[in-house]
C-alpha positions as CSV (number, residue, x, y, z in Angstrom):
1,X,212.4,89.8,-119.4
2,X,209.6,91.0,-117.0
3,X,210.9,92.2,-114.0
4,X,208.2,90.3,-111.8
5,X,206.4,87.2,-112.7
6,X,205.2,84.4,-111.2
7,X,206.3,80.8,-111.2
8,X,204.0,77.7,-111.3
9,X,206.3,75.0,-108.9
10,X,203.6,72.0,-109.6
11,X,206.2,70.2,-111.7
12,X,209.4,71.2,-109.3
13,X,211.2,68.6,-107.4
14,X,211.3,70.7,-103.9
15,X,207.7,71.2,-104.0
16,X,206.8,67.7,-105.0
17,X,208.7,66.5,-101.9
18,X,207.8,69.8,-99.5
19,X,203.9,68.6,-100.5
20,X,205.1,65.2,-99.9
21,X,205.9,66.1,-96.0
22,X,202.8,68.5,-95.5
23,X,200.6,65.6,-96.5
24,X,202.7,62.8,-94.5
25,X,202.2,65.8,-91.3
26,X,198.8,65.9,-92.4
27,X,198.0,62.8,-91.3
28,X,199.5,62.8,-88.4
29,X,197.1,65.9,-87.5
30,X,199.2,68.5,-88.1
31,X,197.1,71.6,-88.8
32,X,200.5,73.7,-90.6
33,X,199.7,75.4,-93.6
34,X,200.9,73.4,-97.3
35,X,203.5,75.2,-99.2
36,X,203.1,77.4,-101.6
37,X,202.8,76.5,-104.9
38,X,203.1,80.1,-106.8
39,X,206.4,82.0,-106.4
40,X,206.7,85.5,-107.2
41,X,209.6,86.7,-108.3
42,X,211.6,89.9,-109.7
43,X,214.4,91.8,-109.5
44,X,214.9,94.8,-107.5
45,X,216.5,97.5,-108.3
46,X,220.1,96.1,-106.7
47,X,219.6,93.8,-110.1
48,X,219.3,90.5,-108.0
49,X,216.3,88.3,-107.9
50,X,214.1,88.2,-105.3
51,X,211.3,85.3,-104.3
52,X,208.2,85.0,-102.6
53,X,205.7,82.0,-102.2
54,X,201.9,82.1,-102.2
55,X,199.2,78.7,-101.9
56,X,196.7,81.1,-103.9
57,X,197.0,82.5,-107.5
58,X,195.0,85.3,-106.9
59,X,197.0,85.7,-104.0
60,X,200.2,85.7,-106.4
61,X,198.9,87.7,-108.7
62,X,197.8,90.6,-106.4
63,X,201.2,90.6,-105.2
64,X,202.6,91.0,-108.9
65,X,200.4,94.3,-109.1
66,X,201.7,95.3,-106.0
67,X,205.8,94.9,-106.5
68,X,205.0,96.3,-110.1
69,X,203.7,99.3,-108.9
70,X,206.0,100.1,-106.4
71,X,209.1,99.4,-108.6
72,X,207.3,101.9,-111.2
73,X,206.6,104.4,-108.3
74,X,210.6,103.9,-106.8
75,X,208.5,102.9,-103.6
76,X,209.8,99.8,-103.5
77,X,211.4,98.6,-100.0
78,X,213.2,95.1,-100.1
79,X,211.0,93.4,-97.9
80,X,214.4,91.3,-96.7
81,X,216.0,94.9,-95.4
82,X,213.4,95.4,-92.8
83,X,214.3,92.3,-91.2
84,X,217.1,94.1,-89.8
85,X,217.7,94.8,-86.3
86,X,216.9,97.9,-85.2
87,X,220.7,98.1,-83.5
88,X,222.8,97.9,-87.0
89,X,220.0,100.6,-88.3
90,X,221.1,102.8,-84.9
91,X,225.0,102.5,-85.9
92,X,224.4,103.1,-88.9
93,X,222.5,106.3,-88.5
94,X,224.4,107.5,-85.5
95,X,227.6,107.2,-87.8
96,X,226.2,109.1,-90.5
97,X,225.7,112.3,-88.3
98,X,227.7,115.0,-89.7
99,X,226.7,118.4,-89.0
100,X,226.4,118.2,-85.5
101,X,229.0,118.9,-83.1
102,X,230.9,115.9,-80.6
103,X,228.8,116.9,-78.0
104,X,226.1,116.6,-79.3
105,X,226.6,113.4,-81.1
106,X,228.2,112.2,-77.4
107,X,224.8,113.2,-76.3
108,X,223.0,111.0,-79.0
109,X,225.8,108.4,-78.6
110,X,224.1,108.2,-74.6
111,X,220.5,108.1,-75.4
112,X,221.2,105.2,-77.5
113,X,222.8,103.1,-75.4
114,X,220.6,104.1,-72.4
115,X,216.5,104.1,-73.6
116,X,216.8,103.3,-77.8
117,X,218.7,100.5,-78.0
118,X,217.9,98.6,-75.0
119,X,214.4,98.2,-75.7
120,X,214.7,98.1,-79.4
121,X,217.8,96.6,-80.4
122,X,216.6,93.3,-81.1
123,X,213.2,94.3,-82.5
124,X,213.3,94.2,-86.5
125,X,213.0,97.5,-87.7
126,X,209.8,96.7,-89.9
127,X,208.3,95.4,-87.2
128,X,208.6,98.3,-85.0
129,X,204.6,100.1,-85.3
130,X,202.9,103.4,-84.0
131,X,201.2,101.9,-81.4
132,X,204.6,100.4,-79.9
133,X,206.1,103.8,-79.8
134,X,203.6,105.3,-78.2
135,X,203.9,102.7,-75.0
136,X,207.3,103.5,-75.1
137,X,207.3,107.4,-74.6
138,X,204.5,106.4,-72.2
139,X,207.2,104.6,-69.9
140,X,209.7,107.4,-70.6
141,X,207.0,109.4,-68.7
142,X,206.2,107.2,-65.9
143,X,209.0,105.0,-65.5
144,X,212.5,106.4,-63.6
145,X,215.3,106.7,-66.1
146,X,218.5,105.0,-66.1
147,X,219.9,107.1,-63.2
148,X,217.2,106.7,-60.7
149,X,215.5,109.5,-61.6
150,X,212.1,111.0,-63.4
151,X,213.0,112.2,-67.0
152,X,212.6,116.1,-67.7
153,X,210.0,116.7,-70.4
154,X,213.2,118.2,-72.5
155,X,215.0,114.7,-72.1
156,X,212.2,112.5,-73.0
157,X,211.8,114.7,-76.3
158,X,215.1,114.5,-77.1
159,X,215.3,110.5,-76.7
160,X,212.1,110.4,-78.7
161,X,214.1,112.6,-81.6
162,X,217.1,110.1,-81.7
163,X,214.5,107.1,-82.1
164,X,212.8,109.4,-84.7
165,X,215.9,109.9,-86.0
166,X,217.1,106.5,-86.5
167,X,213.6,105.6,-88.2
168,X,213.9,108.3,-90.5
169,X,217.5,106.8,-91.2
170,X,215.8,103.7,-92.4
171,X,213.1,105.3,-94.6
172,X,216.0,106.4,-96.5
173,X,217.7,103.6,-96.4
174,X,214.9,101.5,-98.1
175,X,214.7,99.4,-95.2
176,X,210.9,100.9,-94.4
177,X,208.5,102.6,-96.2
178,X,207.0,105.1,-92.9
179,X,208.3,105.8,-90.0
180,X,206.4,105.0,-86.7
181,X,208.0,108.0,-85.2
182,X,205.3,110.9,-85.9
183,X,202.1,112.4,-84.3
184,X,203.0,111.3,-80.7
185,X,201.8,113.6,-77.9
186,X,205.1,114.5,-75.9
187,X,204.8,115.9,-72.2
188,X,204.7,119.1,-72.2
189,X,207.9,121.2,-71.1
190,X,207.2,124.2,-68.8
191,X,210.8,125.8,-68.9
192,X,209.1,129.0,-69.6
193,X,208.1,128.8,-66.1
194,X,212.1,128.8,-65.2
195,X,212.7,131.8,-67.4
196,X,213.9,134.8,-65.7
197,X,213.3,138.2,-67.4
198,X,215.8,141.0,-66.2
199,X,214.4,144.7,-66.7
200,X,217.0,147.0,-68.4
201,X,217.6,148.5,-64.3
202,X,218.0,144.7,-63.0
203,X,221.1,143.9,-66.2
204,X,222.4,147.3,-65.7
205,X,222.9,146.5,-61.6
206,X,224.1,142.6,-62.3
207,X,226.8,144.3,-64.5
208,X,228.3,147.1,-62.5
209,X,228.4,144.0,-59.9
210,X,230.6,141.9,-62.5
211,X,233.8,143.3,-62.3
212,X,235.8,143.3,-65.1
213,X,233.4,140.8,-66.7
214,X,230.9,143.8,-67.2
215,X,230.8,144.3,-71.5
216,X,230.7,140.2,-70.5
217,X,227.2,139.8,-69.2
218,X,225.9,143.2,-71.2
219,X,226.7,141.2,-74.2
220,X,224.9,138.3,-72.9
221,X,222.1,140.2,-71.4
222,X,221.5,142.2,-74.8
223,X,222.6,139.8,-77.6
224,X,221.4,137.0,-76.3
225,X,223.9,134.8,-77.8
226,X,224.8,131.4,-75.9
227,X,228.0,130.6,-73.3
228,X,229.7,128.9,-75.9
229,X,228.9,131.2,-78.5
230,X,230.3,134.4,-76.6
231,X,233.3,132.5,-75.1
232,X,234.1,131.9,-79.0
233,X,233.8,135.4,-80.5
234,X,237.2,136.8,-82.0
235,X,238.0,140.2,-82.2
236,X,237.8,140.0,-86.0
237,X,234.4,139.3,-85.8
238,X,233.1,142.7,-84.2
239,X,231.7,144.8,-86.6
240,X,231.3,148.1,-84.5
241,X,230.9,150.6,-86.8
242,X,227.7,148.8,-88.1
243,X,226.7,147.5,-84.5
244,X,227.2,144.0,-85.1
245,X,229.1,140.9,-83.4
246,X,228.9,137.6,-85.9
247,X,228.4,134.6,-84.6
248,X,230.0,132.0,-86.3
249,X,231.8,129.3,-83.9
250,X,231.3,128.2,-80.5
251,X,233.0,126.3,-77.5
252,X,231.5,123.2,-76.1
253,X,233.3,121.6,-72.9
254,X,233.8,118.1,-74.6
255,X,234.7,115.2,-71.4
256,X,236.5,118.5,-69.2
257,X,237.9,119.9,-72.7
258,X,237.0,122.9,-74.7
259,X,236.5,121.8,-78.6
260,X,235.9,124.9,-80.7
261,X,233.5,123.6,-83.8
262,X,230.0,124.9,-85.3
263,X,227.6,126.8,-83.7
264,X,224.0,125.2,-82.5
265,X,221.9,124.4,-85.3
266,X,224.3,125.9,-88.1
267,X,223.3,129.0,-87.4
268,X,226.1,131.8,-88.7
269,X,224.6,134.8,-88.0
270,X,225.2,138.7,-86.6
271,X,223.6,140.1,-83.7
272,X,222.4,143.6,-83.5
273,X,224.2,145.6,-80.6
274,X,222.9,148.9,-79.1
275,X,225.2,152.1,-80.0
276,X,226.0,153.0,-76.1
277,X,227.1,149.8,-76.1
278,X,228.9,149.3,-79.2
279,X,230.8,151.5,-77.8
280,X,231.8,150.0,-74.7
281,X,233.1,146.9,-76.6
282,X,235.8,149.7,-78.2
283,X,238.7,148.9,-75.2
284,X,238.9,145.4,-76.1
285,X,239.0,145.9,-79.6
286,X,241.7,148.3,-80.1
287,X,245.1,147.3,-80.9
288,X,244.2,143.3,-80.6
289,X,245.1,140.8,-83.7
290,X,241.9,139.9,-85.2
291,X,242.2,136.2,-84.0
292,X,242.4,137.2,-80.5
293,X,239.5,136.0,-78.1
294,X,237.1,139.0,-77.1
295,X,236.9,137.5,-73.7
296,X,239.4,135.9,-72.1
297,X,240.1,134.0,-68.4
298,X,242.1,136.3,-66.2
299,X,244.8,134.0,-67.0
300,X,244.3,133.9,-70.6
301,X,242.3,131.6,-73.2
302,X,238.7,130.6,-73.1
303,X,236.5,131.2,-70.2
304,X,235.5,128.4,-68.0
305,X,231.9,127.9,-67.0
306,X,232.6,126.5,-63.1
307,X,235.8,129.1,-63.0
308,X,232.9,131.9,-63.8
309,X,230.3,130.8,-61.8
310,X,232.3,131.0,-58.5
311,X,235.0,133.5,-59.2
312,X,232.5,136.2,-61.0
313,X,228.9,135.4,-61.6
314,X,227.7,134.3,-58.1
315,X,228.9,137.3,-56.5
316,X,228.0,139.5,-58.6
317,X,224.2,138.1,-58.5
318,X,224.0,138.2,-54.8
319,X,225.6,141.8,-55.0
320,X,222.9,142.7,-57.4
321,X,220.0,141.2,-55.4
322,X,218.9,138.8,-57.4
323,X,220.2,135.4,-55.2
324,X,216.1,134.4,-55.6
325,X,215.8,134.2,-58.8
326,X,218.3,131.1,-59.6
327,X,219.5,133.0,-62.5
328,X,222.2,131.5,-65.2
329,X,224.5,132.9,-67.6
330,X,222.5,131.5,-69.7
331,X,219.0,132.4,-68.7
332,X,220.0,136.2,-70.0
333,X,219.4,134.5,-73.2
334,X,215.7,135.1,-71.9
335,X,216.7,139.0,-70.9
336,X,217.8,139.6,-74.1
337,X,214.3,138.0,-75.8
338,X,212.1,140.5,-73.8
339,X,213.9,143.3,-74.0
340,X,214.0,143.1,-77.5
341,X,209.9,142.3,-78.0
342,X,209.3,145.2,-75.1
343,X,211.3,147.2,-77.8
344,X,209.3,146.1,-80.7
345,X,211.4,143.2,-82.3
346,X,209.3,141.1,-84.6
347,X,209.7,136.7,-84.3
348,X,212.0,137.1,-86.6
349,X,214.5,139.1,-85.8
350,X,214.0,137.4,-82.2
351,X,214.6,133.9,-84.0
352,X,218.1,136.0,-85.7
353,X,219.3,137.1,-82.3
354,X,218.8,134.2,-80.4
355,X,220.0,131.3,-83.3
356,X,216.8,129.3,-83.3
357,X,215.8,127.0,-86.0
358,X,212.9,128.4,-87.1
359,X,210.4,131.5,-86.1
360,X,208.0,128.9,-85.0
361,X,210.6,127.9,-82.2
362,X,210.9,131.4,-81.1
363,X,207.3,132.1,-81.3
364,X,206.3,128.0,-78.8
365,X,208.6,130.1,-76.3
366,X,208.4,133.4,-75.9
367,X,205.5,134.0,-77.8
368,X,203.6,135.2,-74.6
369,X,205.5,137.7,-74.6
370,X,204.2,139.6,-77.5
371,X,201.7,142.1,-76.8
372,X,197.9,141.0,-77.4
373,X,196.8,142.7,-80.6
374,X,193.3,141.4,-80.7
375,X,191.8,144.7,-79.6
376,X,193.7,146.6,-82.5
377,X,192.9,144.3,-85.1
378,X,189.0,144.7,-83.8
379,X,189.8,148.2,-84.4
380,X,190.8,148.0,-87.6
381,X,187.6,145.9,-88.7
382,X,185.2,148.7,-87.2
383,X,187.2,151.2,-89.2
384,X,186.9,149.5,-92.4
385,X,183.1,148.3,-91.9
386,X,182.3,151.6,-91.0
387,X,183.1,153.3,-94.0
388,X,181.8,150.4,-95.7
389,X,178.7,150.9,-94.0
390,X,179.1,155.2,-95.1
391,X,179.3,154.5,-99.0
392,X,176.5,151.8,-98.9
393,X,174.2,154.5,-97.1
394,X,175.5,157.3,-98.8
395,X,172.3,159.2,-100.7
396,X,172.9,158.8,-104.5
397,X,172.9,161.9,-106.6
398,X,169.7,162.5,-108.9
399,X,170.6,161.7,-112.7
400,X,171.1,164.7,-115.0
């Protein structure tokens, strides 16, 4: 049996009496269409039959070539499954999120119920186009969010990722066949204009300010590993003698909890330490059980952020000097970057370090950084033309 074909419905009873109605309409001046009287229909590849109704048979049979090709191609969508609301298609991706951490899907789980689904909930995903998209992330832009407030550049990106997200969850669903979510100008974030970049003089003096948090803020001044990530690192996991710490797990405070689970992005991964320092990690290595936390609270088990913050880190910036800078725990993730490029690091070693996704990620931040090159490539050129130039004007010997 062909899979699609098309059905003639002159001689059927419903149509007889559906073309009975349209005329009996017709004269009463209704201007509605009359029902179609060639039905396509085939089976998709769930195995059950599917229908569709055209007045035309050119119509019909353009349709046939169509459905054809797509079940041939395994491009077929079942024009039924876009239909569906754009809310079950959000539960449905948001419970298929595996990899990433609860915070982050707590995160996801907010940005749903705060920009995704209350504009688009009802909409039916197939009906959801470009040009709709775009309005929206134009009134993430404008608009104040949910709390009163303008949305960061970082927030708007990230709600236009879970709606991204959620489409691309219906391409592979078979529910659409493209998603609406690509090729949208996003407002710019200027972080980079937050950064602060310690010299190796300005880490040196915030640390000797620290207490006995010092080997503390060196590793996050030189490693450039995240809070969550250095609050997580084992004793086990220091590598000394080859000048590495790995970087498998991390902390995130989950609701005024600490859950311990994967670090950002999946990415395992061992960061280079300096030998001088190396060496200074020694003390709280030694005679410790290999599951022990590196760093610990002064009463024992994980650090806390606010606990830091006021008991350690604020005083030890102010002792330091640098009170003007607004700097973070964090923002030595930033330190550690430059100092590594002032020393010569390529993006990808950078991108190692610091646990981004991809080079291109490290490059769209700190690529700045990087020394301009243009002149020595220029260099270069002249050098080669130049003895180019030498051989082509080089007097050729007499024969014999």
């Amino acid at each position: 049996m062909a899979r699609v074909w098309i059905e003639d419905r002159e001689n059927h009873e419903d149509y007889r009496e559906s073309m009975a109605k349209w005329q009996e309409a017709k004269r009463a001046g209704s201007k509605r269409q009359p029902p179609g009287r060639w039905r396509v229909r085939w089976y998709g590849p769930d195995g059950k039959g599917k229908a569709k109704t055209f007045g035309k048979l050119p119509q019909a049979e353009a349709e046939v070539q169509a459905l054809t090709a797509r079940l041939d191609k395994g491009s077929y969508r079942d024009p039924q499954s876009a239909k569906a609301a754009l809310r079950v298609v959000a539960e449905e991706w948001h419970g298929s999120l595996r990899k990433q951490g609860r915070r982050t899907k707590d995160d996801y789980r907010e940005l749903l119920d705060l920009y995704v689904i209350p504009k688009w909930g009802d909409w039916q995903t197939g009906a959801i186009q470009w040009r709709d998209v775009s309005e929206w992330v134009n009134d993430l832009c404008t608009l104040p969010g949910k709390r009163g407030k303008s949305l960061s550049p970082a927030r708007i990106a990230k709600t236009y990722y879970v709606l991204s997200g959620v489409m691309k969850h219906a391409v592979k669903s078979h529910r659409i066949a493209a998603s609406p979510c690509h090729d949208h100008d996003l407002p710019r974030n200027d972080d980079q204009d937050d950064h602060v970049y310690l010299t190796h003089d300005q880490l040196e003096t915030l640390a000797e300010n620290a207490g006995r948090y010092q080997t503390f803020v060196r590793t996050l001044g030189y490693t450039g590993i995240r809070w969550g990530e250095a609050i997580a690192i084992k004793v086990g996991r220091t590598q000394l003698a080859d000048r590495r710490i790995r970087i498998l797990q991390a902390y995130s405070d989950v609701d005024g909890h600490l859950e311990l689970g994967p670090v950002k992005n999946h990415e395992k991964r061992s960061v280079p330490l300096p030998r001088s320092f190396a060496d200074e990690l020694l003390p709280l290595v030694e005679g410790r059980h290999r599951d022990e936390l590196l760093f610990t609270a002064p009463e024992g088990g994980p650090m806390r952020y606010p606990n830091f913050r006021r008991r350690d880190w604020d005083k030890a910036v102010q002792a330091a000097g640098l009170d003007g800078l607004n700097l973070t725990p964090h923002k030595l993730r930033h330190t550690a970057a430059s100092l590594a490029i002032a020393a010569g690091a390529d993006p990808k070693v950078v991108q190692t370090m610091l646990g981004h996704k991809s080079a291109a990620m490290t490059l769209d931040v700190y690529g700045h950084l990087w020394p301009d090159r243009l002149d020595e490539v220029a260099d270069v050129l002249d050098a080669g033309r130049a003895a180019a130039l030498a051989r082509l004007r080089a007097p050729v010997a007499p024969a014999g």
